[in-house]
VEXBAKOL-556233 format. One line per 3 residues: number of its first residue (from 1); their letters; for each residue x, y, z of N, C-alpha, C, CB. Coordinates in nm, 3 decimals, padded with zeros to 5 digits. Glycine has a CB too. Example, Ala and Ser with C-alpha at 12.3 -4.5 7.8 and 13.67 -1.06 7.14 Angstrom:
1	AS	01.319,-00.569,00.780,01.230,-00.450,00.780,01.320,-00.330,00.780,01.131,-00.447,00.905; 01.285,-00.225,00.708,01.367,-00.106,00.714,01.290,00.003,00.787,01.408,-00.060,00.572 $
//
This chain:
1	XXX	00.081,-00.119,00.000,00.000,00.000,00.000,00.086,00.127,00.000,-00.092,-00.001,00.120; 00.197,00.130,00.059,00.292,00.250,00.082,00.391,00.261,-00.051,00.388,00.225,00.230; 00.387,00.184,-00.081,00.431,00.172,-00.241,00.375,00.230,-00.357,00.423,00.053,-00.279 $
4	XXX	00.228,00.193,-00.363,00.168,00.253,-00.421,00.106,00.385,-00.408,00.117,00.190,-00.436; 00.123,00.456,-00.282,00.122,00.568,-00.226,00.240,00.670,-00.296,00.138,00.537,-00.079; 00.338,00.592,-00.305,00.500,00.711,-00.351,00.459,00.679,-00.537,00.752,00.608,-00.274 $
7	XXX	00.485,00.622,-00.559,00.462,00.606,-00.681,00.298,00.672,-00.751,00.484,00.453,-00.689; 00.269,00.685,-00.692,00.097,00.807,-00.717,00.164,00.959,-00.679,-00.088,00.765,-00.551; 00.256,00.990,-00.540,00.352,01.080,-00.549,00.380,01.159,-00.685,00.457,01.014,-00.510 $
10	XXX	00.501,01.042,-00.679,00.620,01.063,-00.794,00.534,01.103,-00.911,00.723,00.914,-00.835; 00.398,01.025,-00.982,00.387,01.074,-01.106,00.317,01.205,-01.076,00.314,00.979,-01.204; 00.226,01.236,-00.980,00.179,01.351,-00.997,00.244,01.467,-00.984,00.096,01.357,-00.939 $
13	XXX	00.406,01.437,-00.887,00.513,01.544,-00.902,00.536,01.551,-01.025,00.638,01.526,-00.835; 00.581,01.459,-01.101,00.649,01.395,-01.277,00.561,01.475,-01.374,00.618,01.186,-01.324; 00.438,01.463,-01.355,00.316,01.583,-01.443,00.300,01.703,-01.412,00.173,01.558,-01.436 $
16	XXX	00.333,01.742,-01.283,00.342,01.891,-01.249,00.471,01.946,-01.306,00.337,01.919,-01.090; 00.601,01.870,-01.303,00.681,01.969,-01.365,00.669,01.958,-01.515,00.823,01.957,-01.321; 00.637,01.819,-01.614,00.607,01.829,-01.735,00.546,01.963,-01.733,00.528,01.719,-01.784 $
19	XXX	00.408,01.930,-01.665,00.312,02.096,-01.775,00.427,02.214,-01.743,00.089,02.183,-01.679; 00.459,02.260,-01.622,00.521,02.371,-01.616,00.649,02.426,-01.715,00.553,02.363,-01.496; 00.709,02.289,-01.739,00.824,02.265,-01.805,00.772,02.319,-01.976,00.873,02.088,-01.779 $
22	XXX	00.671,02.194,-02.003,00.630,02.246,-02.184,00.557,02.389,-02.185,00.495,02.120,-02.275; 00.496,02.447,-02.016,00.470,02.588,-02.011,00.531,02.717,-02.081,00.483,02.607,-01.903; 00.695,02.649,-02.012,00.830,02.803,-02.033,00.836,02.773,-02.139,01.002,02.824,-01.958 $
25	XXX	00.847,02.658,-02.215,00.893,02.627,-02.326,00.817,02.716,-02.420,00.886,02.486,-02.348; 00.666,02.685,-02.419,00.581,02.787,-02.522,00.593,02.926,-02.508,00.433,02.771,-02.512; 00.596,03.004,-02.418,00.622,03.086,-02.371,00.792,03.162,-02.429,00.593,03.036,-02.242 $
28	XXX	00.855,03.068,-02.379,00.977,03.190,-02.464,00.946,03.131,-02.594,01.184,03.184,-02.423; 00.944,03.034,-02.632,00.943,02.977,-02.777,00.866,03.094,-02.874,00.854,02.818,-02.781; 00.748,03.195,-02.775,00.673,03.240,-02.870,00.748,03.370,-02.836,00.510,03.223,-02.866 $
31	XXX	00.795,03.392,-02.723,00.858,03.538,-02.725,00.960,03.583,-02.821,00.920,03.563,-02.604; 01.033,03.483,-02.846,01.166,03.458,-02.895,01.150,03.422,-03.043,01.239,03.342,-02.812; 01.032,03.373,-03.100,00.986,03.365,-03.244,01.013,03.207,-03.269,01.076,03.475,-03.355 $
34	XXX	01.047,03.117,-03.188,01.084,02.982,-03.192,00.967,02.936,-03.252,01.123,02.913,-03.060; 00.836,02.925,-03.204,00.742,02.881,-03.228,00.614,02.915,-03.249,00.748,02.832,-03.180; 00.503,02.867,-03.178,00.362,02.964,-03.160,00.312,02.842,-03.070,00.247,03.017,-03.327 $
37	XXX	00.206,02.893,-02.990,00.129,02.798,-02.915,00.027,02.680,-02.968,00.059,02.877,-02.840; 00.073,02.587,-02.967,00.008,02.502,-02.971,-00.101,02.478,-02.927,00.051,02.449,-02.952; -00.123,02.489,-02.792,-00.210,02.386,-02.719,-00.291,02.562,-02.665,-00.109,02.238,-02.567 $
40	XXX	-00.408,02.597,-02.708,-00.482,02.700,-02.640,-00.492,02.676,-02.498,-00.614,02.714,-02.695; -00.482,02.782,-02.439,-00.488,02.799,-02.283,-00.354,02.819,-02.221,-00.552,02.675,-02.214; -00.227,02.757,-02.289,-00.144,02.751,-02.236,-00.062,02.903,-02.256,-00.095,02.631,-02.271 $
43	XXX	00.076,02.938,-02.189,00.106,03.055,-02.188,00.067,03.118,-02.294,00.218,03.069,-02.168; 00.020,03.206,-02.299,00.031,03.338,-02.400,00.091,03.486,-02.360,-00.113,03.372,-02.443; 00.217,03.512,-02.396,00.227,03.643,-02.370,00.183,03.738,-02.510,00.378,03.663,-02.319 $
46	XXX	00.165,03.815,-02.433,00.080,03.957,-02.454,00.194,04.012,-02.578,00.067,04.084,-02.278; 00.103,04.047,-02.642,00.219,04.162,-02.782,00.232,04.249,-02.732,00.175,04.225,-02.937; 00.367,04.343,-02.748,00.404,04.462,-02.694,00.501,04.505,-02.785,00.449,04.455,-02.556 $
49	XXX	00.420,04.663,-02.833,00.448,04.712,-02.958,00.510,04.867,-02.895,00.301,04.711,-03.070; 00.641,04.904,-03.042,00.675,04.987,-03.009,00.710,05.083,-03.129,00.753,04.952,-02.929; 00.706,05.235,-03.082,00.750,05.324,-03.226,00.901,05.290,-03.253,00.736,05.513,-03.206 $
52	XXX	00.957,05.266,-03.447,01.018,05.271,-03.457,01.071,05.388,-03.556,01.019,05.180,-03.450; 01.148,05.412,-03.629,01.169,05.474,-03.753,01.065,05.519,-03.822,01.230,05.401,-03.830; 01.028,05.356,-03.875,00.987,05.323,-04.040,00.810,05.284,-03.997,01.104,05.146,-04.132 $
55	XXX	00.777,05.336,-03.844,00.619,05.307,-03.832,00.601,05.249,-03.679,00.561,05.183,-03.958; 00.554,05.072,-03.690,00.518,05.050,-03.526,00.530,04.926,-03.553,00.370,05.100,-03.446; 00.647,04.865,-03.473,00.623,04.688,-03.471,00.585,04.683,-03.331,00.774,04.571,-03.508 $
58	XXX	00.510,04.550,-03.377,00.426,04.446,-03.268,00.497,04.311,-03.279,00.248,04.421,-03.309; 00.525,04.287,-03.163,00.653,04.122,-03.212,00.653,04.081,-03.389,00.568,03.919,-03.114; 00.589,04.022,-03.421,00.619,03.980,-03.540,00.614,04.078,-03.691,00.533,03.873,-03.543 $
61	XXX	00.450,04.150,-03.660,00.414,04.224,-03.680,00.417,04.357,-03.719,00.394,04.203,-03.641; 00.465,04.397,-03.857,00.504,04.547,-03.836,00.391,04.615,-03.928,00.676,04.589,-03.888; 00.381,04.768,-03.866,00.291,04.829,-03.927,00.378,04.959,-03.977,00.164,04.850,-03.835 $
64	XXX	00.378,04.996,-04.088,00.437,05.080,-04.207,00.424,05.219,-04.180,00.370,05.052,-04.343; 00.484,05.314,-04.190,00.463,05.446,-04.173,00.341,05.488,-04.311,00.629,05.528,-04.177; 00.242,05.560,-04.299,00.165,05.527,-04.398,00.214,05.700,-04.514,-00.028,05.496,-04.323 $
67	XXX	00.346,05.749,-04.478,00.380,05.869,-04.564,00.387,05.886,-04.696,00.478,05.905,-04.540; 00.426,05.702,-04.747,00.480,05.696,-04.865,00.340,05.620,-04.949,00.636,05.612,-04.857; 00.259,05.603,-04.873,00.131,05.521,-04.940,00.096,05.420,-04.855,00.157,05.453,-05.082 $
70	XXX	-00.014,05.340,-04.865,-00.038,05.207,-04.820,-00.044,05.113,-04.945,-00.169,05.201,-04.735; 00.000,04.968,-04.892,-00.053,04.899,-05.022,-00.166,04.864,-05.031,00.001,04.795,-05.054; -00.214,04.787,-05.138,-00.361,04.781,-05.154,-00.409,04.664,-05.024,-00.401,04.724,-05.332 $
73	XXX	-00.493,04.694,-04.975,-00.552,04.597,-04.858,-00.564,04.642,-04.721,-00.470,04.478,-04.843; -00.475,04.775,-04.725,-00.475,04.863,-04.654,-00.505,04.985,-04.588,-00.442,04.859,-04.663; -00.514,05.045,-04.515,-00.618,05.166,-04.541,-00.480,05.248,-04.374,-00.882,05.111,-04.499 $
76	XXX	-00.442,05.388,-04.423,-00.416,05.497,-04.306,-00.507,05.533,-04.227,-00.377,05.613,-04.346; -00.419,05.459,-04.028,-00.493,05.514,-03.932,-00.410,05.587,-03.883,-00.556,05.438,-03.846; -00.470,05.669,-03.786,-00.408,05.706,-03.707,-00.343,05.704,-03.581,-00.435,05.742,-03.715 $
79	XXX	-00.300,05.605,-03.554,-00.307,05.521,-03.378,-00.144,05.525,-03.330,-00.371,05.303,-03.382; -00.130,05.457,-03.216,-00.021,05.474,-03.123,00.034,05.273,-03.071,-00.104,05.595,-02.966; 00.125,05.257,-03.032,00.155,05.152,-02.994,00.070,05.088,-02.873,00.277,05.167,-02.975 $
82	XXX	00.064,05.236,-02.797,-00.088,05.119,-02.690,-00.222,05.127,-02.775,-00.154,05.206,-02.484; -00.227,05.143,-02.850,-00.389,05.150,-02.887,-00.358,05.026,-03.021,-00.464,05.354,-02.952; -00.276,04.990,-03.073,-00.218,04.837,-03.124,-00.223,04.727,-03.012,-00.049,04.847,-03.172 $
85	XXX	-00.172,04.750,-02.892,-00.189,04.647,-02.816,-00.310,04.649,-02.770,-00.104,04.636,-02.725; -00.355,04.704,-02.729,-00.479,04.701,-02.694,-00.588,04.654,-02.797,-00.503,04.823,-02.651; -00.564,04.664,-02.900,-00.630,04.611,-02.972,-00.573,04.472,-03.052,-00.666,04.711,-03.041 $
88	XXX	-00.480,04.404,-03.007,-00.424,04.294,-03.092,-00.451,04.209,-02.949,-00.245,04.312,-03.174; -00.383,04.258,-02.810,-00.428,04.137,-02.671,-00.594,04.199,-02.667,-00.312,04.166,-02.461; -00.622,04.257,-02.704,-00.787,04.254,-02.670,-00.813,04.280,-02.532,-00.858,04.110,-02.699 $
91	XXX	-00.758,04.383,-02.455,-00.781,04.459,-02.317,-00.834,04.536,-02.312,-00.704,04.502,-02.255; -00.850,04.633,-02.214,-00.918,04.746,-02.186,-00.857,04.885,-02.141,-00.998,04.708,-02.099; -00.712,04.862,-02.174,-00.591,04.994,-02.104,-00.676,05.106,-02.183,-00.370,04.989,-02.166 $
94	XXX	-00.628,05.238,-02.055,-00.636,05.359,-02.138,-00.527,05.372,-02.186,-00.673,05.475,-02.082; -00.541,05.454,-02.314,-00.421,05.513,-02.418,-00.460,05.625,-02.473,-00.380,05.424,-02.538; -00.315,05.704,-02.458,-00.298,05.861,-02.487,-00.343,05.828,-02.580,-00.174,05.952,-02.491 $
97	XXX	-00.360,05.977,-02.647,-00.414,06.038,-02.774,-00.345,06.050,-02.890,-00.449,06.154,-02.754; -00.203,06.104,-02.854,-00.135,06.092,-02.952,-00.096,05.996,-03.081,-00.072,06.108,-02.902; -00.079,06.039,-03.180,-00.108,05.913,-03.243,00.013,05.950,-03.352,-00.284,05.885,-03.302 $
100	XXX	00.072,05.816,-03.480,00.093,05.782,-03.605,00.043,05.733,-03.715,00.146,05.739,-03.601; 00.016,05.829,-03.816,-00.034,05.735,-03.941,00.031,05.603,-03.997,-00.033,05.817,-04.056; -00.013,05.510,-03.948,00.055,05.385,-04.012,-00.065,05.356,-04.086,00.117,05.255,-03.909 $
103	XXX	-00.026,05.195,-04.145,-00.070,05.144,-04.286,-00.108,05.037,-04.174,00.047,05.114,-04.442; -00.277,04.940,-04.182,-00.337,04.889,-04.060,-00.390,04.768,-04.201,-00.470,05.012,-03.940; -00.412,04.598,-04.164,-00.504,04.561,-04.230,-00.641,04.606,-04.220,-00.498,04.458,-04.221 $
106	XXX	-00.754,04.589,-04.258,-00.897,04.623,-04.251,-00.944,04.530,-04.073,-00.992,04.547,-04.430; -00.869,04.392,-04.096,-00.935,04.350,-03.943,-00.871,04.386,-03.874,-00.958,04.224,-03.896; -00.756,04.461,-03.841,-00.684,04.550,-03.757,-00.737,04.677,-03.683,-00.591,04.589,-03.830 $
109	XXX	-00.817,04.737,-03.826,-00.869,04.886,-03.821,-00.983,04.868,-03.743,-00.906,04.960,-03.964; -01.092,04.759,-03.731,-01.198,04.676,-03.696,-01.147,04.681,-03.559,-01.219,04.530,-03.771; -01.053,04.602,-03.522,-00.985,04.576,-03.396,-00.979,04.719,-03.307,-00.832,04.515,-03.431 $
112	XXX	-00.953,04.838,-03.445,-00.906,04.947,-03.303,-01.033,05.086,-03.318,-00.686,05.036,-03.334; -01.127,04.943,-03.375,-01.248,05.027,-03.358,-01.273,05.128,-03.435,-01.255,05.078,-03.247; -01.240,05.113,-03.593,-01.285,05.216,-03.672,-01.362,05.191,-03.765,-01.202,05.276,-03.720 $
//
């Protein structure tokens, strides 16, 4: 009986560090561009976008300064890097006013509510 007591232990220790373990794994894997999540529910970090030069990247994601034109599929908004995140993690932050004309897809523009 005490045998089978450690060994009911051991695996449920053995499965707690698995999930945690394939946890970090998705997790930087997606921070880091290794991969993407597999398994829904499991880590997701949040996009976090920033002004650059040439417009506004979002991890993978870049959105175009819209000075020189948009391409076709595209349409000039006017928005800011929190008002991209906020609209790509789907939260509720307030975000300044200030804004950049970048180049947005149509379900993007949808996303930030226009």
């Amino acid at each position: 009986m005490a045998l089978d007591d450690d060994r009911t232990i051991t695996l449920i220790g053995f499965l707690i560090v698995l999930a945690v373990g394939i946890n970090i794994i998705f997790f930087f894997g997606d921070t880091f561009g290794l991969g993407s999540n597999v398994f829904t529910g499991f880590a997701t970090a949040p996009i976090g976008c920033v002004d650059i030069d040439s417009g506004i990247s979002c991890g993978s994601k870049f959105f175009a300064s819209s000075s020189s034109g948009c391409p076709a599929g595209s349409s000039a908004e006017c928005t800011n890097p929190c008002e991209l995140e906020r609209a790509i993690n789907g939260d509720n932050r307030v975000c300044p006013s200030a804004c950049t004309s970048v180049c947005v897809t149509s379900d993007v523009a949808a996303a930030l509510g226009r």
